[in-house]
C-alpha positions in Angstrom: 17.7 -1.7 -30.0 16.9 -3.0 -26.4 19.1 -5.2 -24.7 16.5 -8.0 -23.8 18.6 -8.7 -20.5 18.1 -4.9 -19.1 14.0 -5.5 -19.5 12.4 -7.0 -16.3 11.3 -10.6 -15.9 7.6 -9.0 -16.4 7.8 -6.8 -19.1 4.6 -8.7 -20.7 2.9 -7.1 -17.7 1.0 -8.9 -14.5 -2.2 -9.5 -13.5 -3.6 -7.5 -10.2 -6.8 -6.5 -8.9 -7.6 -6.2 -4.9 -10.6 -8.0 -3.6 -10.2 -5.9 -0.6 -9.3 -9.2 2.0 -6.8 -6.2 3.8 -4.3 -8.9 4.1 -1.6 -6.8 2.6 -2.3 -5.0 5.7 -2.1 -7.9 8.1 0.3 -10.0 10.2 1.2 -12.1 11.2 4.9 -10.5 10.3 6.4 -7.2 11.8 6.9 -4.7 9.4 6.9 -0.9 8.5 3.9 1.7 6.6 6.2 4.3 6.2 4.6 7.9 6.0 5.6 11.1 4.6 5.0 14.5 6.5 2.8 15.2 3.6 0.8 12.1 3.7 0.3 12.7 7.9 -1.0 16.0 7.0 -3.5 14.7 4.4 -4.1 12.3 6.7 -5.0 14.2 9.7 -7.2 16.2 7.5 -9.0 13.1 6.4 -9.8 12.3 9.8 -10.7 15.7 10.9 -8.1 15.6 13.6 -4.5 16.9 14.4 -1.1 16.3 13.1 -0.3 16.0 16.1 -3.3 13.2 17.2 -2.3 11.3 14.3 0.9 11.3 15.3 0.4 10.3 19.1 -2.4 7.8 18.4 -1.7 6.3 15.3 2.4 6.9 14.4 5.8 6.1 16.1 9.2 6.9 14.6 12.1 4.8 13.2 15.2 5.9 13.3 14.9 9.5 10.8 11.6 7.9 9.6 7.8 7.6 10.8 5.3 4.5 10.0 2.0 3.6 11.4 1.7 1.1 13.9 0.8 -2.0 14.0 -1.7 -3.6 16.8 0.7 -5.8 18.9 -1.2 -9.3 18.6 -1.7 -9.4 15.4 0.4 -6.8 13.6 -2.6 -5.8 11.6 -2.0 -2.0 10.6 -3.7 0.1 12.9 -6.0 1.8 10.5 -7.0 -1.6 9.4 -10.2 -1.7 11.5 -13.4 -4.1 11.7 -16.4 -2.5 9.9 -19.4 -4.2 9.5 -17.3 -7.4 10.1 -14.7 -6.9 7.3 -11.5 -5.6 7.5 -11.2 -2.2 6.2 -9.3 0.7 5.7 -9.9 3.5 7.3 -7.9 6.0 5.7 -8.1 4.1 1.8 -8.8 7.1 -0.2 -5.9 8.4 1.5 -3.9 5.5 1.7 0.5 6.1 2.0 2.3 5.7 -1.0 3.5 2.5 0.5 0.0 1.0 0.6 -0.6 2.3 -3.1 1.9 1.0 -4.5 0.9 -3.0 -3.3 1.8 -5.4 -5.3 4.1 -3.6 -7.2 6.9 -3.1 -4.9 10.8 -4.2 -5.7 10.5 -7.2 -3.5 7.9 -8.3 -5.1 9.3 -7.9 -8.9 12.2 -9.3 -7.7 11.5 -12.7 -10.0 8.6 -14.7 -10.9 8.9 -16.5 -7.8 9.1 -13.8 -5.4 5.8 -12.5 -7.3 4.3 -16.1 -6.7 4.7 -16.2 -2.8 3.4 -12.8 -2.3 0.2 -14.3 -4.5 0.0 -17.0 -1.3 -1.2 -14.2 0.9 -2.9 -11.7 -1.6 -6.1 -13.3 -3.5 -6.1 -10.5 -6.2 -2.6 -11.1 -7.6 -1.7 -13.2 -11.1 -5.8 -12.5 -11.2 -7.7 -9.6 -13.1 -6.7 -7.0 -14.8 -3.5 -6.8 -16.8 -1.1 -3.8 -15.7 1.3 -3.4 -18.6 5.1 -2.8 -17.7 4.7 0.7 -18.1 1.7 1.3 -15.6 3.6 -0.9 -13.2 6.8 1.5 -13.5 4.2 4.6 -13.1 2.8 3.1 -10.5 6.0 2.4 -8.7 7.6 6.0 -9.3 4.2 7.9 -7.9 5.9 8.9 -4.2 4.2 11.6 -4.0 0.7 10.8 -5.3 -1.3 13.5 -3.6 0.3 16.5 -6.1 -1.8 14.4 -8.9 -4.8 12.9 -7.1 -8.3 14.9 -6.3 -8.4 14.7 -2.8 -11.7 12.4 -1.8 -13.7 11.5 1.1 -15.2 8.2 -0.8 -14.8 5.7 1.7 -16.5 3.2 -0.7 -13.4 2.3 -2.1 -12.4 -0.1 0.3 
């Protein structure tokens, strides 16, 4: 038998789909898009550029770590970019792990009402689809998504 207190607040599941407004990408707070060595390889591949280009223009290290920077004004990722007057990603089909895994991230599941103020600044959550408590625990365990994702160059996605 399951002890009901050991189940998350949303083991019925949530409702998520991204209407690609790129403001889980935006400012106006500081934070951090942590990378992987593995991701800044795929990455640089996507891009058709260096390691070590991505690294100079588009990367800075925190302490042990690495995360893409932000553009100082607005601390708007940098790879969120202006295309065709929307905000878009230019790395999406490639996105971190970190960007993947939005809106399902432990702050975020914390309780119903940490879910509810990260709904004031993303559109697409509490709306469309229904992601049962078992995708969002998939979802949150995939680190290392590119050992089970085809590699893609669709930029359509986002």
């Amino acid at each position: 038998m399951i002890d009901s207190n050991s189940m998350p607040w949303y083991v019925g599941g949530l409702h998520f789909e991204c209407v690609q407004c790129g403001r889980c990408c935006s400012g106006p707070g500081e934070g951090y898009i942590w990378v992987t060595k593995p991701e800044i390889q795929i990455i640089a591949d996507f891009l058709k550029i260096s390691v070590g280009q991505v690294r100079k223009e588009y990367l800075k290290r925190v302490g042990l770590r690495t995360t893409i920077i932000e553009h100082p004004g607005t601390k708007d990722c940098i790879l969120l970019q202006d295309i065709a007057g929307q905000k878009k990603c230019v790395i999406y089909p490639v996105r971190p792990s970190q960007c993947r895994t939005w809106p399902f991230w432990p702050d975020n599941l914390t309780n119903p009402n940490a879910w509810n103020k990260a709904a004031q600044k993303c559109p697409g959550i509490s709306h469309g689809r229904l992601y049962t408590h078992d995708e969002i625990e998939k979802i949150k365990r995939n680190k290392k998504w590119w050992q089970h994702a085809e590699r893609t160059t669709d930029s359509s996605k986002k």
